[in-house]
N, C-alpha and C positions, 0 to 999 in steps of 0.2 A: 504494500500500500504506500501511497505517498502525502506529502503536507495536505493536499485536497482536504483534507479527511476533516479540516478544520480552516478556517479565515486567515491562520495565522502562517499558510503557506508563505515557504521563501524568508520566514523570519529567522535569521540564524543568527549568531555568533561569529564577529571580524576578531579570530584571534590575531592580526597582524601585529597589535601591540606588543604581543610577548615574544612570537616565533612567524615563521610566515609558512610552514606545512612542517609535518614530522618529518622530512628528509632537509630542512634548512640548515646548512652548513652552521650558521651561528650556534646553534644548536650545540654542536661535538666543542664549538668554542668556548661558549660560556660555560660548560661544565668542564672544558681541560683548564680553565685558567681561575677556577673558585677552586680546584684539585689543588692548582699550584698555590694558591693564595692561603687554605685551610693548611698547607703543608708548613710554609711560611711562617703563619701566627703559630704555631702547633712547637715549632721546634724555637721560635723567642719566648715566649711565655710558660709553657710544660713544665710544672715542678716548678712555678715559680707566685703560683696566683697564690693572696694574699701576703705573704713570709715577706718581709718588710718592706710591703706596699704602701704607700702613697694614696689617699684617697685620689687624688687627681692619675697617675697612672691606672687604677683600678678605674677609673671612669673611659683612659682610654680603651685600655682591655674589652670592656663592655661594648664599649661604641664598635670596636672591629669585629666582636664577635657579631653584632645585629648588621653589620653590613654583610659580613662572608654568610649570613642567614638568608639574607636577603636576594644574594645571588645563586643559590643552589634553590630556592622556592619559584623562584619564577622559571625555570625549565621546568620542576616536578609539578608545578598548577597548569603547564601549558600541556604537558602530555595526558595530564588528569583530566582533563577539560575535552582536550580529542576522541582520549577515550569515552568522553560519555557523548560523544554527540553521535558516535555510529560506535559501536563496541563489534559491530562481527567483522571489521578490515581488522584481516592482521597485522597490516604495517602496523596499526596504531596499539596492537596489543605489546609488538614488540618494542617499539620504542619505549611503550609506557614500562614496561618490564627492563629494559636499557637505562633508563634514568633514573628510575627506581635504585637500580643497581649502584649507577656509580654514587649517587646522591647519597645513597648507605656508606660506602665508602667515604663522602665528606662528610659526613657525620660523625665516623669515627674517631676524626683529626680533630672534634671540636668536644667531643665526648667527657677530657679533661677540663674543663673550665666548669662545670656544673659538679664533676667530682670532686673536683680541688676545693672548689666553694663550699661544697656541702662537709668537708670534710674539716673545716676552720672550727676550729670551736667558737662559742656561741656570746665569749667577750670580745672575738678579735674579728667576727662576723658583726657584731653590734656598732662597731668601731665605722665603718664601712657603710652599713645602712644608714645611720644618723650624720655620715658627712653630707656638708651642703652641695659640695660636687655630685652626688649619686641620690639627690632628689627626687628625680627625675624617674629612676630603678630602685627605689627603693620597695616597692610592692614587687616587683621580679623578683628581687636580689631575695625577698623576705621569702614569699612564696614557693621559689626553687628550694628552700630550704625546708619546708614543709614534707619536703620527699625522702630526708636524710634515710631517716630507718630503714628506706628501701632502696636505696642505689647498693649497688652492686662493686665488684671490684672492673676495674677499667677491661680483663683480658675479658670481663665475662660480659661485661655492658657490651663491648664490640662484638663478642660471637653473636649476641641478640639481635642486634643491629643488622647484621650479616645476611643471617640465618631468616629475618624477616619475610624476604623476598620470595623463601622458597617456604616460607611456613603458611603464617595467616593471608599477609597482601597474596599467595598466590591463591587461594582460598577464595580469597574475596573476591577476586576478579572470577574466578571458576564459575561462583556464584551469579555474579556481575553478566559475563557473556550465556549461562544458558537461560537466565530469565527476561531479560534484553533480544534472546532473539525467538523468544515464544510469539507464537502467531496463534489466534483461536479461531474456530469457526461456529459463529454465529448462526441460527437458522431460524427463520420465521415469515410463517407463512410457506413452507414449502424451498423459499427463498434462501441458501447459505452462502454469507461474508465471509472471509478470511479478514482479520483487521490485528491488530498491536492487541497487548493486554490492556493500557492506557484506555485505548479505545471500548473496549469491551467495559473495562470499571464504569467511563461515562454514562455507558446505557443503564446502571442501576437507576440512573435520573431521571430516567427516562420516563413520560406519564402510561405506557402501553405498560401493563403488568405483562402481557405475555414478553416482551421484549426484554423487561428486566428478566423476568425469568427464563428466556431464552440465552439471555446475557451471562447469568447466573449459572446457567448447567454448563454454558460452552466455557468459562475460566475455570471450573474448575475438572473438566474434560483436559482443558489445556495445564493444566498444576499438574494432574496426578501425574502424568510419564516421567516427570522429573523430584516426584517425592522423593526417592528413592536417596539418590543424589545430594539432593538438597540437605536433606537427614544427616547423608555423611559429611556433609561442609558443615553443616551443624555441630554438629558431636564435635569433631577435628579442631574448631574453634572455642568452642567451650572449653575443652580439655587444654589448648593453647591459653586459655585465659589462667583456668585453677592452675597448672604447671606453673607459669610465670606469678600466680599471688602468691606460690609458695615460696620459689626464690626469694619474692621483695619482701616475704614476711607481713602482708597483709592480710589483716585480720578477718576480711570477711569478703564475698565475692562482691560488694559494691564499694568496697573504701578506697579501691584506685579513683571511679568517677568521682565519687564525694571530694578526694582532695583536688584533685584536677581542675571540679568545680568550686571548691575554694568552699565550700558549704558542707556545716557538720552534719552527721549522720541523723544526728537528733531531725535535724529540720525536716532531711527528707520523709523522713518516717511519720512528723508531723502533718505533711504532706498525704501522705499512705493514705495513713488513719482517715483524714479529714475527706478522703474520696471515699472510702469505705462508707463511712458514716453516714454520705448522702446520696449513696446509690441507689436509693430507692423513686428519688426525681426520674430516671432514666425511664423507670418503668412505668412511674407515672406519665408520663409525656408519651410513650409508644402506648401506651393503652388510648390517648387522647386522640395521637392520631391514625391508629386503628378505624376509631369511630368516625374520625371526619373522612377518610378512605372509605366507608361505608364495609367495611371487611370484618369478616368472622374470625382471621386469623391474621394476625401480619406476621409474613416472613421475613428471612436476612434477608433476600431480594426486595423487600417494600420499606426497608428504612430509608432510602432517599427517594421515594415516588416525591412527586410536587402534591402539597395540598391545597383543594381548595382552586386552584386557580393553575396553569400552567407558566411559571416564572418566562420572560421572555428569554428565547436565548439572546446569548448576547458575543456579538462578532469583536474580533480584536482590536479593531481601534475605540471601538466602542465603548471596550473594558480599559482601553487605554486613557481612552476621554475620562473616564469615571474616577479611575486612580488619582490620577495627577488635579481632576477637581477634589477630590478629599483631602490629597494631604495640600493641597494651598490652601484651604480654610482653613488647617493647621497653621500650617508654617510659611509660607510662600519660599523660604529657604531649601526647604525639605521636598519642595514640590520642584525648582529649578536641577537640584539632583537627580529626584525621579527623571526629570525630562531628559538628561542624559546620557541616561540607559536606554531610550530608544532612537534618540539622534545618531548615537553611534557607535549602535548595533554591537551594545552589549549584553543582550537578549536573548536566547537561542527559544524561542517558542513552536516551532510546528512539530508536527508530527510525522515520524519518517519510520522506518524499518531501524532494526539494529541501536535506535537510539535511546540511552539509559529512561527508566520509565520517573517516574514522580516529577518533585522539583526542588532544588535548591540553588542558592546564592554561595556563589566562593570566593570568599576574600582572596586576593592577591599580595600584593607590597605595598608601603605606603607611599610610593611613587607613582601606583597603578593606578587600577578603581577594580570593582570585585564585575563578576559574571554573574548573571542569571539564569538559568536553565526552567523553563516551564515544559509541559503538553498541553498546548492553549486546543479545547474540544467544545468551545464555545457556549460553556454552561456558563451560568453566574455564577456560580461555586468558582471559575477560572477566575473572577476577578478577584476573589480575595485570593486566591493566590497568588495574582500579580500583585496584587497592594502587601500580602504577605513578604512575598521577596522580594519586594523592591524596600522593603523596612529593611530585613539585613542589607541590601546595598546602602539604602542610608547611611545606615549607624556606620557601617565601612567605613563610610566616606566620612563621617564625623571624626570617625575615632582614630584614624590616619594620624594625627600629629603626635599620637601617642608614642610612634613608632611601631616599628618590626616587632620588637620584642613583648610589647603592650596597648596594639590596639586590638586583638582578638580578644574580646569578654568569656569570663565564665560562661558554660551551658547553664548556670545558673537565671544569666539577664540575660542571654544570646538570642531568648524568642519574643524579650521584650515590642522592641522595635515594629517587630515582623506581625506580631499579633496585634499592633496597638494600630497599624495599620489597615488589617482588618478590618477593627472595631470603626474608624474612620470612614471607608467604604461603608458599612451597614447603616451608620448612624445616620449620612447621606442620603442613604436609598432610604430609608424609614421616614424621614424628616419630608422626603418628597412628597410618597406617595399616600394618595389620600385616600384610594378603593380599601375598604376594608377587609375583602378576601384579598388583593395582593399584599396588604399586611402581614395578613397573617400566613399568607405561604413566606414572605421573606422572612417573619419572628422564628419561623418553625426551620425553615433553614439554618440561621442563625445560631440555634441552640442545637441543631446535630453538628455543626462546627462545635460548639464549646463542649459537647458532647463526646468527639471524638478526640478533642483535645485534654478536656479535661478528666474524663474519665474512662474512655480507651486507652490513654498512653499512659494510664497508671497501671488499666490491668495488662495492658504489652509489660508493663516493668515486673507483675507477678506472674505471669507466663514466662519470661526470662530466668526471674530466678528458680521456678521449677523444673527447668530446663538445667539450669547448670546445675543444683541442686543434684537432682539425677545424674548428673555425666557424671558428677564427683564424687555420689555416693553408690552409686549401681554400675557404672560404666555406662558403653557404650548403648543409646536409647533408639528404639525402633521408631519409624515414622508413627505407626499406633496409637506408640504412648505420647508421642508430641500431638496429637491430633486430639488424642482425649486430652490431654491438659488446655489444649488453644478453646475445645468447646469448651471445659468445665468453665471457664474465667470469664468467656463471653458468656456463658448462661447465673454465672453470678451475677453480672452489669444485665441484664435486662432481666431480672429476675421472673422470668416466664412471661414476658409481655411482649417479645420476638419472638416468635418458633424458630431455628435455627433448622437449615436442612442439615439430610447428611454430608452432601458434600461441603457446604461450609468448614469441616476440620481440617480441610487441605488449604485453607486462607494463609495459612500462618506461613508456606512456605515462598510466598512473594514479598513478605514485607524485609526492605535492604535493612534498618537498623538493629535486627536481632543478629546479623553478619558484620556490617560494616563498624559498627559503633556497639560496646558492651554497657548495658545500662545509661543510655541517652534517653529514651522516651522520657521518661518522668520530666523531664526539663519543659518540654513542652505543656506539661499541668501548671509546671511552676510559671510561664511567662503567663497562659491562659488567667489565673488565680490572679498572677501582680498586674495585669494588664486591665482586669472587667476594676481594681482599686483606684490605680493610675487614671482612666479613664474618667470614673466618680469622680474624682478630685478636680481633673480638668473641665470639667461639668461646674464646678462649682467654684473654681481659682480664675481661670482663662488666661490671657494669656500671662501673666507671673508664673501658672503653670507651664507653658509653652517656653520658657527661656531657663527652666529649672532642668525639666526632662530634656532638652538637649545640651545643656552642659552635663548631665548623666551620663546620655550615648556618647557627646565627646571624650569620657574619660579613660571609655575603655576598658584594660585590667589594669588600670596605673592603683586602683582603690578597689577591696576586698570586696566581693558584692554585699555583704550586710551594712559595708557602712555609704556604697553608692547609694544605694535604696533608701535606706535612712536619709540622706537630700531631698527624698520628697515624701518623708515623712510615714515610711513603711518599715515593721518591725517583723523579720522576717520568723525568728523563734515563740511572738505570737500567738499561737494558736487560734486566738478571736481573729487574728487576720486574714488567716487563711477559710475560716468558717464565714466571714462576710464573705468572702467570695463566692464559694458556691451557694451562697444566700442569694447574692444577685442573680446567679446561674437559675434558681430554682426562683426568682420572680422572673424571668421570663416567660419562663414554664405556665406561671400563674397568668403573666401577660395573654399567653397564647389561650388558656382556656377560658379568659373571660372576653377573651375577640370573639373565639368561637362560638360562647353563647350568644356574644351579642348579633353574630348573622347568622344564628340557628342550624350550626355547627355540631 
């Protein structure tokens, strides 16, 4: 199939900025000459960081380490990037696996500046943080030290390092190429499409029940021949994970992400709990709109029917018009950003063969500007994904003067941005329209967003850990018992108010973040949660709010997320904080059934 398939044909990505094709000579340059440069600082410096340094030398140190950073990330973003835009050319698998390579290798050479660091004790480490020279790093310098108990000795950090390529990353990509080049076939009416998986998930929005559920049996037609497979990258990776907590002596299979994320374990857990506790909105709200569907049963195929009214769809410039009008009623700043990401085509949106499925934004350098990657399929659901990731490119683009070393944020605030642009988008369309059945088909959209945000990607987070759980404690787990734990979790979150088919237990093998990333989901509850707060506030501050929250995203990780967020006034350990949130979640909820009654619903 080709772009056709959606408006947003022909929208690609100009990576000329970084490289100009995976066979570009500059290419083999800029990684032979960050080789020689990583080799350079590696034999001035080695065995020499902190031992009677100079805060002003120790600041140079830093600054050469974030530059040789700097030049070994933009090859490995630019092969990364290729690779998702078609994954079945193997030129692009081999480069990416080529720079993968050497790039382990320059990382080897820089391996000691993080060990030497961590290895100062903690008066002559103090010494160095509180100088007014290293200001600037001083949330790095603090934070890299966070990891002490778990670094390793230097011969065995490099085998790790090494050994990557041919361990988990080649795992991931296995995973990466055989669900990227899945084709389904749809049929109805007699009628059978071949189309993308992408393609296929859109038709669950679709108003014809029999098409969602023609949609419905042909993805998971298309899952099952590659369970099998999937299962063993599964397991493979799990097992890569417990192996390496044992080495770093990590306490528990989520304390790498919690420190990473710079957030105590308590919190997430506070987190946990407070989904838990209010998962029973879910089933209130599917039983609601059971009845506005007129249906005796709703299936996993009828969770995104349109209620009520058929939402229009909406073509890409259309969602393009709509984005960029939300965020300048915000910000007019944040919106001349946005408009940059489509002047020059740093957007890859259509839909092709072979090209990676979902969406994300990927920062680059602070020299650069980040990428976007969508499947624009012409729902309004695609606008909030355009206004979702084009929040990460914002905050990117905010958070740039941070530098190299500290403009990526915690996954802790990472989905603030992205969500709160969302909420920006909805608020607009709501504020609009005045029909009352289009109301309430966009309220009821709206909260299967924060729905899937907020309380899907927590139970993704206890399907994960029963997963590893099991590899750690039983071994190696059959596709079976992954499929019984994916349903048992989904039939907790809708507490019998979705019938779940049977194939539904083979969902789980398409989602990339139980592969690519070990306990990320949750992050997504947590922006969802600080976002519907954020939001209130700006509802009620205006713009004093608006000049607070972007010096927020400007900061980046220069400042520990508990004390970024505390700027506007959010206590993330809480508990009442986190329970206002799904409080507003659950007046929604209430929103939508008193629309309902009132057009006899």
């Amino acid at each position: 199939m080709t772009g056709k398939l959606s408006s947003a044909d022909g929208v690609k990505w100009n990576l000329n900025d970084l490289f100009k094709g995976y066979d570009d000579p500059n290419l083999d340059k800029a990684l032979k000459k960050v080789l020689a440069d990583v080799q350079t600082f590696e034999k001035k410096y080695k065995g020499k960081l902190g031992k009677g340094m100079e805060p002003k030398e120790m600041l140079d140190v830093i600054r050469n380490y974030e530059n040789l950073t700097v030049d070994f990330v933009k090859p490995l973003v630019f092969v990364e990037l290729l690779f998702a835009s078609d994954t079945s050319k193997p030129e692009h698998g081999a480069v990416l696996a080529k720079v993968r390579e050497q790039v382990s290798v320059v990382r080897t050479h820089l391996l000691f500046v993080e060990l030497e660091w961590c290895a100062l004790d903690d008066k002559d480490a103090d010494v160095f943080i509180r100088a007014p020279e290293l200001e600037k790093y001083s949330n790095f310098l603090k934070s890299q030290r966070r990891f002490k108990p778990h670094k390793l000795s230097e011969p065995e950090e490099r085998l790790l390092e090494m050994m990557s390529n041919t361990g988990k990353r080649a795992f991931v990509r296995l995973f990466d190429e055989t669900v990227n080049s899945m084709e389904i076939e749809v049929t109805v009416d007699g009628e059978t499409k071949k189309m993308p998986l992408e393609s296929g998930l859109s038709l669950l929005h679709h108003p014809e029940r029999k098409r969602r559920e023609a949609a419905n049996k042909a993805i998971t037609n298309g899952l099952k021949p590659n369970a099998k497979l999937v299962t063993y990258i599964l397991n493979t990776i799990a097992q890569d994970h417990f192996v390496e907590d044992k080495m770093r002596r990590f306490p528990n299979m989520m304390s790498e992400r919690n420190l990473q994320n710079e957030v105590d374990g308590k919190v997430v857990q506070i987190l946990l709990e407070a989904s838990k506790k209010n998962v029973q909105m879910v089933a209130r709200y599917y039983n609601l709109k059971r009845k506005l569907l007129g249906l005796d049963k709703l299936y996993d195929y009828d969770r995104y029917a349109p209620v009520g009214v058929d939402l229009p769809r909406c073509d890409y410039l259309t969602g393009k018009a709509m984005t960029l009008e939300a965020y300048e009623s915000f910000s007019p700043r944040m919106r001349d950003m946005a408009q940059e990401f489509f002047d020059k085509n740093w957007i890859d949106a259509e839909l092709r063969p072979g090209k990676e499925g979902g969406a994300f934004c990927a920062g680059t350098t602070p020299d650069m500007h980040p990428y976007v990657k969508l499947n624009y399929t012409d729902q309004l659901g695609d606008v909030m994904t355009m206004a979702h990731e084009l929040g990460h490119g914002i905050h990117g683009h905010l958070s740039q003067k941070q530098g190299m070393l500290q403009m990526d944020t915690s996954l802790a605030v990472a989905e603030t941005a992205s969500v709160f642009g969302e909420m920006l988008v909805f608020r607009m369309m709501m504020e609009r329209e005045k029909d009352p059945k289009v109301r309430l088909a966009l309220l009821c959209s709206k909260i299967e967003d924060s729905f899937a945000t907020a309380f899907r990607q927590t139970m993704m987070t206890e399907f994960e850990s029963r997963v590893h759980a099991a590899r750690r404690d039983k071994g190696e787990q059959k596709v079976e018992t992954y499929n019984q734990y994916w349903m048992e979790v989904n039939e907790a979150m809708f507490v019998g108010s979705v019938e779940l088919t049977e194939g539904y237990a083979w969902w789980w093998t398409y989602v990339l973040h139980f592969f690519h990333y070990h306990f990320y989901t949750y992050a997504y509850a947590f922006g969802e949660i600080l976002v519907l707060s954020l939001y209130a506030k700006y509802q009620k501050e205006g713009k004093p709010f608006t000049d607070k929250y972007i010096e927020m995203l400007e900061s980046g990780s220069s400042v520990p997320p508990r004390e970024l967020v505390a700027k506007v006034g959010v206590d993330l350990e809480d508990p009442m904080f986190w329970q206002n949130g799904f409080d507003l979640i659950g007046q929604m909820v209430a929103d939508a059934e008193r629309l309902a009654k009132e057009i006899g619903g």
